[in-house]
N, C-alpha and C positions, 0 to 999 in steps of 0.2 A: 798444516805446517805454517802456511802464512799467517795465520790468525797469529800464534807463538811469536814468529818472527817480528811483526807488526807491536804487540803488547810488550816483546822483549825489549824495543826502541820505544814506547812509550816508558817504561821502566828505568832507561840511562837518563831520559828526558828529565822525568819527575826526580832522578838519584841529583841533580844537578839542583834543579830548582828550588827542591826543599832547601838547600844549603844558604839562599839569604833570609829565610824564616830560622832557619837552628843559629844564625847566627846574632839572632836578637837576644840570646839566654846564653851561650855555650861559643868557644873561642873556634873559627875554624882547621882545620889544620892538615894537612895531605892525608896524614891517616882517616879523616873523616869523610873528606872527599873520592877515599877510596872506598871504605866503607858502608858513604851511600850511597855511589853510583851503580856499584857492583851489587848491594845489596838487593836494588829496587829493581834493576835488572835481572836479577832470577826470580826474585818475588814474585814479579810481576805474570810470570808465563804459569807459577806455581797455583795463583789465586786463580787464572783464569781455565787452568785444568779443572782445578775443584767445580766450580761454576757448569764445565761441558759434563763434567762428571752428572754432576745436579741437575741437569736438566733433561735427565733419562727420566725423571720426576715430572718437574714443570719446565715444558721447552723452553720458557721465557728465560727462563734462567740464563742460555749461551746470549741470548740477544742482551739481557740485562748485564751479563758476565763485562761484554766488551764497552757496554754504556759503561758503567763505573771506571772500569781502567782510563777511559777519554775520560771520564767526569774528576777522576783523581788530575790527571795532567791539566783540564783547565785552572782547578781548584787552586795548585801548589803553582800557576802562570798566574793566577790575579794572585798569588800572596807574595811570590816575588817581586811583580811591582808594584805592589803597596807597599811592602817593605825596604826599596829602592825608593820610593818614593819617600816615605815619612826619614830613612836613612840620612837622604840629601835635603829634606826640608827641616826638619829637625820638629814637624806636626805629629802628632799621634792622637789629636782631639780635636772636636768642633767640624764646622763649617765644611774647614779643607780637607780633614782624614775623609769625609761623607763623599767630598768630590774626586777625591784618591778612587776610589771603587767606580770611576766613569771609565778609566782608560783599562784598568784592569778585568771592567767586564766587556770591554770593546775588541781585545785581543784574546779573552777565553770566549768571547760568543764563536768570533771566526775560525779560531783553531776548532772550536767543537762543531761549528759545521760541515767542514771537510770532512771529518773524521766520524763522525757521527753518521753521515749521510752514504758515506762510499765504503765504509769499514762497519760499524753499528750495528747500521739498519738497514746497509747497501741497498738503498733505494735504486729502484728502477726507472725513476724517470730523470729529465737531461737536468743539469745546472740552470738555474733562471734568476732571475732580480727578482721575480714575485715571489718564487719560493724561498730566496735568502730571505728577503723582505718581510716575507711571512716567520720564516724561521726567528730573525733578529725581535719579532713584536714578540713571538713566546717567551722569548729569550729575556725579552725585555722585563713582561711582568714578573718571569725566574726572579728578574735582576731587580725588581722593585719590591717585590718579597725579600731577597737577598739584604738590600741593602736599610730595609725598613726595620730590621730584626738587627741588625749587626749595629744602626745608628742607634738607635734605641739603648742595646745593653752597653754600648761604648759611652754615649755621651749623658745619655737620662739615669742608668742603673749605674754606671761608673765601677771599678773596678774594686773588687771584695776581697778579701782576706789577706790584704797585705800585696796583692799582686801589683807587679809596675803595670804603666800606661802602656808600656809598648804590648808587655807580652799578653793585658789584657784586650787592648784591639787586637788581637791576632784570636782569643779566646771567642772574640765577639764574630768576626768572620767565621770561623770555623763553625760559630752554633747556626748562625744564619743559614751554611751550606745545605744544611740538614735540610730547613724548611722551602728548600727552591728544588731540591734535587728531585723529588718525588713528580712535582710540577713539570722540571724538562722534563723526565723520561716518558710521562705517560702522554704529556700535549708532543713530543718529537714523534712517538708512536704510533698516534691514534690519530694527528692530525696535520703532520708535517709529513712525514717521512712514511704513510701508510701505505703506499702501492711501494712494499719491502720485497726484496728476494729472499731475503731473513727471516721470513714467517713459515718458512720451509725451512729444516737443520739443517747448517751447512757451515762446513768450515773454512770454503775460500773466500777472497776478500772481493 
């Protein structure tokens, strides 16, 4: 029941956050801020049944289940402040969009640590500097994967078929996410967070 509980508050979280990326295309407006809080909020516990469901299959799946809900919440927390960011600087290209993805992966590493760590993969060993430390370098080359794919299609391939700057940097992050997400889960797994209680099925947190 906590897992639910837990994913249902990562779901208001994300219902909020998406809303200064929708509002680079689309005007905001109460109905939509009810729309997507509420929405992401049942969503959320709905995606993550399917997943426990699925993993009468492949156990990884509950452990993979709750990875993705925290990897959705960091994803849509760097794309809020990117887009707070380029909002109030009026950048969407170059140099400074590149250096925009430093603070936004500095606040999704630590959120994904907590959460990842005591929720995820409810590790069983204590909080350390070494293992943030460690955590933050995986997280790092995520994050230079990340950001090596997103500069690239943003600033070298530039934006195709008409699309604006903005809503194509936003295109360029998203495909990036792809190619770092596979990275954390299995280096969080296999080499951060491996003495799990999570390697056993189990649904409390």
């Amino acid at each position: 029941m906590k897992d639910f509980l837990l994913v249902s508050l990562i779901g208001f979280l994300v219902g909020w956050l998406v809303l200064p990326t929708a509002a680079v295309k689309i005007a905001i407006t109460p109905k939509l801020i009810l729309f997507s809080v509420v929405g992401f909020t049942i969503l959320a516990p709905l995606l993550l049944a399917a997943a426990f469901y699925l993993s009468q299959f492949w156990s990884s799946l509950r452990q993979f289940g709750k990875f993705c809900a925290v990897g959705f919440l960091n994803t849509f927390l760097g794309f809020a402040i990117i887009n707070l960011l380029m909002r109030f600087t009026g950048i969407t290209e170059g140099v400074y969009f590149s250096l925009f993805l430093a603070p936004a992966f500095l606040a999704s590493a630590t959120n994904s640590y907590f959460w990842n760590k005591f929720w995820s993969f409810q590790s069983a060993t204590a909080t350390s500097p070494t293992e943030y430390s460690r955590f933050l370098l995986f997280t790092f080359i995520g994050f230079l994967i990340n950001n090596g794919v997103a500069s690239f299609l943003n600033n070298v391939v530039g934006p195709l078929g008409g699309i604006s700057p903005v809503v194509w940097a936003n295109i360029s992050v998203l495909v990036s996410v792809a190619f770092s997400f596979l990275w954390n889960f299995f280096s969080y797994r296999f080499l951060i967070f491996k003495n799990s209680k999570s390697q056993v099925p189990s649904s409390k947190f």
